[in-house]
N, CA and C atoms as a LAMMPS dump frame, in Angstrom:
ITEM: TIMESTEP
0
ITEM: NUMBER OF ATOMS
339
ITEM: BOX BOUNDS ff ff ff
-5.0000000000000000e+02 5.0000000000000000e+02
-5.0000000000000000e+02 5.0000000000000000e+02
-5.0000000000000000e+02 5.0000000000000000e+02
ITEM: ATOMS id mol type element x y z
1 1 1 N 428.471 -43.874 414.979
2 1 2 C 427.653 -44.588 414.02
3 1 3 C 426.835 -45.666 414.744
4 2 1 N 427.328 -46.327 415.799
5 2 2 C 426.761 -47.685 416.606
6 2 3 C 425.658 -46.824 417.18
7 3 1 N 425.579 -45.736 417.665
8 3 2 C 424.515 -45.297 418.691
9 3 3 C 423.437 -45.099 417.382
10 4 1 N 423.597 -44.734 416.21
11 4 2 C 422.847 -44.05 415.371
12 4 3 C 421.664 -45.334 414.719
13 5 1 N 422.569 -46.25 414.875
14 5 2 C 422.264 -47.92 414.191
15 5 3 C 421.203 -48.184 415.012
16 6 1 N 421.853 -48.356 416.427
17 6 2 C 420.61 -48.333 417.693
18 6 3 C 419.83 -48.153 417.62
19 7 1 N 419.7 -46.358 417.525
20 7 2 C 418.6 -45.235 417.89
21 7 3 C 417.688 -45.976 416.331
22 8 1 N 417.495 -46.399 415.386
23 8 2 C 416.946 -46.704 414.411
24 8 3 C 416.039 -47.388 414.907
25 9 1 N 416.93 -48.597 415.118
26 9 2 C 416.326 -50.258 415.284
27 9 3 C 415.604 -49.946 416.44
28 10 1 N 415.814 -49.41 417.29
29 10 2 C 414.875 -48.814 418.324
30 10 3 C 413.353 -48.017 417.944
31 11 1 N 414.152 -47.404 417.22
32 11 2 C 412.208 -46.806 416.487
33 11 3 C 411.267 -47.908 415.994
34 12 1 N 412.486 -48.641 414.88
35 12 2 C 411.544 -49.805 414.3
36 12 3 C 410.344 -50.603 415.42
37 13 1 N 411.368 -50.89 416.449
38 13 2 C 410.648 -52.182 417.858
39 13 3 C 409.323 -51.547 418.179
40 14 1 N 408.5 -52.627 418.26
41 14 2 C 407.168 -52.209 418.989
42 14 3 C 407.464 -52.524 420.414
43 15 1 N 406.193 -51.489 421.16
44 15 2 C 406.042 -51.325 422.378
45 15 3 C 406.884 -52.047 423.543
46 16 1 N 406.156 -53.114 422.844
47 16 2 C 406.624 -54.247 424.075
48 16 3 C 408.363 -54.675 424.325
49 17 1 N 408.784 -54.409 422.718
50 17 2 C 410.264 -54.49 422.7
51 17 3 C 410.963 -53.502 423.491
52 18 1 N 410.243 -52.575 422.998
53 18 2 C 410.638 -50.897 423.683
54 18 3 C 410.878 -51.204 424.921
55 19 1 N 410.178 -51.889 425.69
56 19 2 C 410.157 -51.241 427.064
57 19 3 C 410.883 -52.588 427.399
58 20 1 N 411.357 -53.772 427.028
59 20 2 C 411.82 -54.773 427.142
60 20 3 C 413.425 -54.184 427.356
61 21 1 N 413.582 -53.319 426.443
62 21 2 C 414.722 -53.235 425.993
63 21 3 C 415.235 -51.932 427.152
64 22 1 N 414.743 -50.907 427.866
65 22 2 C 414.805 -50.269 428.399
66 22 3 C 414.682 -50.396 429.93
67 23 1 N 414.011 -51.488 429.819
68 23 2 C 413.905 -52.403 431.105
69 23 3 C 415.512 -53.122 431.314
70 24 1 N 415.821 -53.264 430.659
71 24 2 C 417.213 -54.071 430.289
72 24 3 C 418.546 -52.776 430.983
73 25 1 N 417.942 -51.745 430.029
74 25 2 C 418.981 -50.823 430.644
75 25 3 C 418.799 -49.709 431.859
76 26 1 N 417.416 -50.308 432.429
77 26 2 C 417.484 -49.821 433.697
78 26 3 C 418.21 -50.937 435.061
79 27 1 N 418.448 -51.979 434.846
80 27 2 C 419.186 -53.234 435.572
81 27 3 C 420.711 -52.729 435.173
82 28 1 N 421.048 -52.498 433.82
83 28 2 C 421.96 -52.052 433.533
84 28 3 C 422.634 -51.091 434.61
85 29 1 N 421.846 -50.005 434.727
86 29 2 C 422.378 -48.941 435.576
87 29 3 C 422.342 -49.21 436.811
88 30 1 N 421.275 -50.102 437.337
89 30 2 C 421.709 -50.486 438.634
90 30 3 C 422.698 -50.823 439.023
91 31 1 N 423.037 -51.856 437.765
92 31 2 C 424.518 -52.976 438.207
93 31 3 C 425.551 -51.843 438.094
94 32 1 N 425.589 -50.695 437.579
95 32 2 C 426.648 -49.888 437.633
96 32 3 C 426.476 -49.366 438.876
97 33 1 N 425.445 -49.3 439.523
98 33 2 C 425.664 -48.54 440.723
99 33 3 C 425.463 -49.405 442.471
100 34 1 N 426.297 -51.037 441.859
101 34 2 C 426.387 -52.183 442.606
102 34 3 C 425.107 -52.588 443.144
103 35 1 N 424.301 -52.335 442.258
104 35 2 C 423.061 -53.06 442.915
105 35 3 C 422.846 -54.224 441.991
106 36 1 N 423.321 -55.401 441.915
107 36 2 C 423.041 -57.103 441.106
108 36 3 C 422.228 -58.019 441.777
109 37 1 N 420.861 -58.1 440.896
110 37 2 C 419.763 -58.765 441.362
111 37 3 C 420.767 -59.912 441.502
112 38 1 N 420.026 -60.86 443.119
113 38 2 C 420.617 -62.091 443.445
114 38 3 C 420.173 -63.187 442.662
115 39 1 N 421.155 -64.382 442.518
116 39 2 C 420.862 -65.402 441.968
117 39 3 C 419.57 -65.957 442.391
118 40 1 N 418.245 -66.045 442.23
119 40 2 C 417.241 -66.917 442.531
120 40 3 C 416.342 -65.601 443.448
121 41 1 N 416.884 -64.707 443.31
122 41 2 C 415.896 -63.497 443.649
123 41 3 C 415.005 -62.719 442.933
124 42 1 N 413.753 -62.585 443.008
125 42 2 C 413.256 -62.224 442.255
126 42 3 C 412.72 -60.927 441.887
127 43 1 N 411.592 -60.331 441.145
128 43 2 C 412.449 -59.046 440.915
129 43 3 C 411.36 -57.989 442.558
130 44 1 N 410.366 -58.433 442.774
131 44 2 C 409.975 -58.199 444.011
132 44 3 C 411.138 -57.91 445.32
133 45 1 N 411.861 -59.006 445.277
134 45 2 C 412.753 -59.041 446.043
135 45 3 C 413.994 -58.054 446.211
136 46 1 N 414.444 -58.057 445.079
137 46 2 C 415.67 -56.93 444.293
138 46 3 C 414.997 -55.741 444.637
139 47 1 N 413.666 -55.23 444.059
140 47 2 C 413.332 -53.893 444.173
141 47 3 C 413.091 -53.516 445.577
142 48 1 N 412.83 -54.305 446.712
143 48 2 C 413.24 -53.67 448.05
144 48 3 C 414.167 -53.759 448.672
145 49 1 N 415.257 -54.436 448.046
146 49 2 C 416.714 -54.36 448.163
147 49 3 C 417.253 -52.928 447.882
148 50 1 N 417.01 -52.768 446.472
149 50 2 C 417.563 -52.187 445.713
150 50 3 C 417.4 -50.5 446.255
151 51 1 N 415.769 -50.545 446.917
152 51 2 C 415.23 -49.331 447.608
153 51 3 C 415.891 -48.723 448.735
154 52 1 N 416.3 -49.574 449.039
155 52 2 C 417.233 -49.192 450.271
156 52 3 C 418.679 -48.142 449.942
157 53 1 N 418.616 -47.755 448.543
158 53 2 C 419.749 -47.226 447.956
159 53 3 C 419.365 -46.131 447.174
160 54 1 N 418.129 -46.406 446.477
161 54 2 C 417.313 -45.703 445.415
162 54 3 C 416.208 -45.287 445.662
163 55 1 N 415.306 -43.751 445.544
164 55 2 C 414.375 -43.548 445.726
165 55 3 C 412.939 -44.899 445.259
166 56 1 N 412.626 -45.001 446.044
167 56 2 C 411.159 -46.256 445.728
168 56 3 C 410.18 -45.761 444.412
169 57 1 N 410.234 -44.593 444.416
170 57 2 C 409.655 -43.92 443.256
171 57 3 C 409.98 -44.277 441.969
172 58 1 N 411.164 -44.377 441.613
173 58 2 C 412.294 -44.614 440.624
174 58 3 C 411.877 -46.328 440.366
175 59 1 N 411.771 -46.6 441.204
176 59 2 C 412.276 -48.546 441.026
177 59 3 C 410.776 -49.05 440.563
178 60 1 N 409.299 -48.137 440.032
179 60 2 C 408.094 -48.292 439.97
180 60 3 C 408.485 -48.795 438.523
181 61 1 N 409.142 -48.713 437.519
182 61 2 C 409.07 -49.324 436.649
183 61 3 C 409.481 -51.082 436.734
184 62 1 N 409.549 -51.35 437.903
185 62 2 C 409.861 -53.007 437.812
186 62 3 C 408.538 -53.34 438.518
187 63 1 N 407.359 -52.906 438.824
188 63 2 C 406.248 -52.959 439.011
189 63 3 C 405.432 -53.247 437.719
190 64 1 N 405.316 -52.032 436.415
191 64 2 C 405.225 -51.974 435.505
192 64 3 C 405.769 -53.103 434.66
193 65 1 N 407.03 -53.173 434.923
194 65 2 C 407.337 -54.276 434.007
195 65 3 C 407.097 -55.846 434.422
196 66 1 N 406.806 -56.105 435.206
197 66 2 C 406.117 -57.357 436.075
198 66 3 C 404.519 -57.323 435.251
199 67 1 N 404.112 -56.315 435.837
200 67 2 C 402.818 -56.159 435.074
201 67 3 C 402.262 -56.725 433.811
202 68 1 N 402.653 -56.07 432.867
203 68 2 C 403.001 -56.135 431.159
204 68 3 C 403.485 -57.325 431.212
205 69 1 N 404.662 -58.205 431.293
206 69 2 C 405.106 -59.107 431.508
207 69 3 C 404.346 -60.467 431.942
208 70 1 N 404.07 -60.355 432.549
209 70 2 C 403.343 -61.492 433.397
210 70 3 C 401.557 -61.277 432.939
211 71 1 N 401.157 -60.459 433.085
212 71 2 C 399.41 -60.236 432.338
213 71 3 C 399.232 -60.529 431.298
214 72 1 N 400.21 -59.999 429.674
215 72 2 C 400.158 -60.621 428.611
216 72 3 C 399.639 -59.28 428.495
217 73 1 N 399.466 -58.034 429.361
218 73 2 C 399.036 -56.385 428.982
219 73 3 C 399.718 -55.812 427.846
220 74 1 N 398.893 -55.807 426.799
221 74 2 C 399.7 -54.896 425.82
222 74 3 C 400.196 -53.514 426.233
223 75 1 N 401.549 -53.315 425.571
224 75 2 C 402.562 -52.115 426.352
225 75 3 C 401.743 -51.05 425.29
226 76 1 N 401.915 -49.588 426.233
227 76 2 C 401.469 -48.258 425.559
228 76 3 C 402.492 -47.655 425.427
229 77 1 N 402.622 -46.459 424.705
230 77 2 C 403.356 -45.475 424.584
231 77 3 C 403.646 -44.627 426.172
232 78 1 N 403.029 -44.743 426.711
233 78 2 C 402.821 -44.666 428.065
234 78 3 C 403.428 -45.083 429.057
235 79 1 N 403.421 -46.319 428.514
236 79 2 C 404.538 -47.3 429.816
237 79 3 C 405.869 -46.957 429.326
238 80 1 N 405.88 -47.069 427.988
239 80 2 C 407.447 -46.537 427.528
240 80 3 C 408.064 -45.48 428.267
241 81 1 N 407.488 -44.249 427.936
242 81 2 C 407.351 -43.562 428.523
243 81 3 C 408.034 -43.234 430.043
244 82 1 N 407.361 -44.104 430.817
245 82 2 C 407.062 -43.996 431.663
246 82 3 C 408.82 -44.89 432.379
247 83 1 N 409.114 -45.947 431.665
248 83 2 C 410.35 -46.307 432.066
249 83 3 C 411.716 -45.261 431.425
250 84 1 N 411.184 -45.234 430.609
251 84 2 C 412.015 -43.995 429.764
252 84 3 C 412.534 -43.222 430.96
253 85 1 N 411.692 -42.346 431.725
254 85 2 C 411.677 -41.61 432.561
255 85 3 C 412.668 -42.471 433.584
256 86 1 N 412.6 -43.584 434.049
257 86 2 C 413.244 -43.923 434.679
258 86 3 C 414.544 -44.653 435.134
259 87 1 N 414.631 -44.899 433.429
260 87 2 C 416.288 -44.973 433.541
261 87 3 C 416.622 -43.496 433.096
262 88 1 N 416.285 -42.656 432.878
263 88 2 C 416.93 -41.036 432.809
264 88 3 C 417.35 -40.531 434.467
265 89 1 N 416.586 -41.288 435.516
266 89 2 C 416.762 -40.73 436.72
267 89 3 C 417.521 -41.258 437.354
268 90 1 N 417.76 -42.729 436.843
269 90 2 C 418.764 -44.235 437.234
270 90 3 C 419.973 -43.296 436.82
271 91 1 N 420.052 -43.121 435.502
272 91 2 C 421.395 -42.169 434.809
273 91 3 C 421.735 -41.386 435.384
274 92 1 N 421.012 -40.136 436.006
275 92 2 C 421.33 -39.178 436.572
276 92 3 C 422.333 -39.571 438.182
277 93 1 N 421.386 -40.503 438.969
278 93 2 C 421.902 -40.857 440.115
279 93 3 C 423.489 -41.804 440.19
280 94 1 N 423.268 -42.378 438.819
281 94 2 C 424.474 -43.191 438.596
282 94 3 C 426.032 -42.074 438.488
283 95 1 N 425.361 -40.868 437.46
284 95 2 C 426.755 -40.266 437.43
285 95 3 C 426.796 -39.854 438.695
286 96 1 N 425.89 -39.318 439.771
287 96 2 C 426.236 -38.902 440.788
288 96 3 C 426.877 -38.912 441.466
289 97 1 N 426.868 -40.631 441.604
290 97 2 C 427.61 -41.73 442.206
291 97 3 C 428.805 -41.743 442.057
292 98 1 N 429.001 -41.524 440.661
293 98 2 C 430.369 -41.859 440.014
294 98 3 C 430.971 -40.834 439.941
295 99 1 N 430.655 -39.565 439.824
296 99 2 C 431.422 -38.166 439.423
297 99 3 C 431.148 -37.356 440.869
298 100 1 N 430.636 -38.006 441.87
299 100 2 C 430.449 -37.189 442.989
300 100 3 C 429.303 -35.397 443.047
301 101 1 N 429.278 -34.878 443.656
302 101 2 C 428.189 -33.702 443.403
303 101 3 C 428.566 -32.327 442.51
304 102 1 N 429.769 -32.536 441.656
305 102 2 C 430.343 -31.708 440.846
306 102 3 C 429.673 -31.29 440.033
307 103 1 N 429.614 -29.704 439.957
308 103 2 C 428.757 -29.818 438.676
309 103 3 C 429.866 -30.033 437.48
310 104 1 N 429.92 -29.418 436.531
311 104 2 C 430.708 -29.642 434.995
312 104 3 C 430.256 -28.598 434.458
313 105 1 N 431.238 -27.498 434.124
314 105 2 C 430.634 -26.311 433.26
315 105 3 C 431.986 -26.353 432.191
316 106 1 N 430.753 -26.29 430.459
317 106 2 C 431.803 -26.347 429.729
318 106 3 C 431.963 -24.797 429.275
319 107 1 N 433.145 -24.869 428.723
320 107 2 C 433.587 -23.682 428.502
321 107 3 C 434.437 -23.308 427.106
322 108 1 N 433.57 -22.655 426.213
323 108 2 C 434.852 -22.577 425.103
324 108 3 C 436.346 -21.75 425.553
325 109 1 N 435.859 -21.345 426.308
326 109 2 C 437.762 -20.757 426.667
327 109 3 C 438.564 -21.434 427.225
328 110 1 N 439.884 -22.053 427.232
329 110 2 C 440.757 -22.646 427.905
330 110 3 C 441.484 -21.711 428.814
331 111 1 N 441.695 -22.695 430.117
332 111 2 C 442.447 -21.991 431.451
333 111 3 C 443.266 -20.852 431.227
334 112 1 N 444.414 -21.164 429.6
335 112 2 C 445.118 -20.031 429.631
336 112 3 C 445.072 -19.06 429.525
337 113 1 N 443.711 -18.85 428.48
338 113 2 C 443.18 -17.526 428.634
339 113 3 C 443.314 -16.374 429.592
């Protein structure tokens, strides 16, 4: 029900929230995958830190979000978008991390079969 509540209030948010908020959970996934921007570091700083771990490609949404942020650039569907994309790839690399190169095949039959 909590994810469903989310996924709502999420439609409601304009742009700028959108990507505020997704921006949020791309740091999120970093910190799961021990990368914690430093105290008094900024986000320039973090993202060539952080590169050193993560494709540089991937970390272009803290470019973007500097951007928007700091210009006063109204956000598009586009930029959403566009971070969207990049915590999906943050996600991906995170389970990687965490579940190692396994794949996972589900299966309605059990072993005893």
């Amino acid at each position: 029900v909590d994810l469903l509540v989310r996924w709502f209030r999420y439609r409601r948010k304009q742009e700028r929230e959108k990507l505020q908020f997704l921006f949020r959970r791309c740091i999120w996934l970093l910190k799961r995958m021990k990368l914690v921007p430093g105290t008094g570091e900024t986000l320039r700083e973090f993202k060539a830190r952080a590169s050193l771990s993560v494709p540089a490609e991937t970390l272009s949404f803290i470019d973007l979000y500097e951007e928007i942020c700091y210009s006063e650039r109204p956000a598009t569907p586009a930029d959403t978008e566009q971070i969207r994309q990049a915590c999906m790839v943050l996600f991906r690399l995170w389970i990687r991390k965490r579940f190692g190169k396994q794949t996972f095949l589900i299966s309605k039959k059990t072993p005893h079969e």
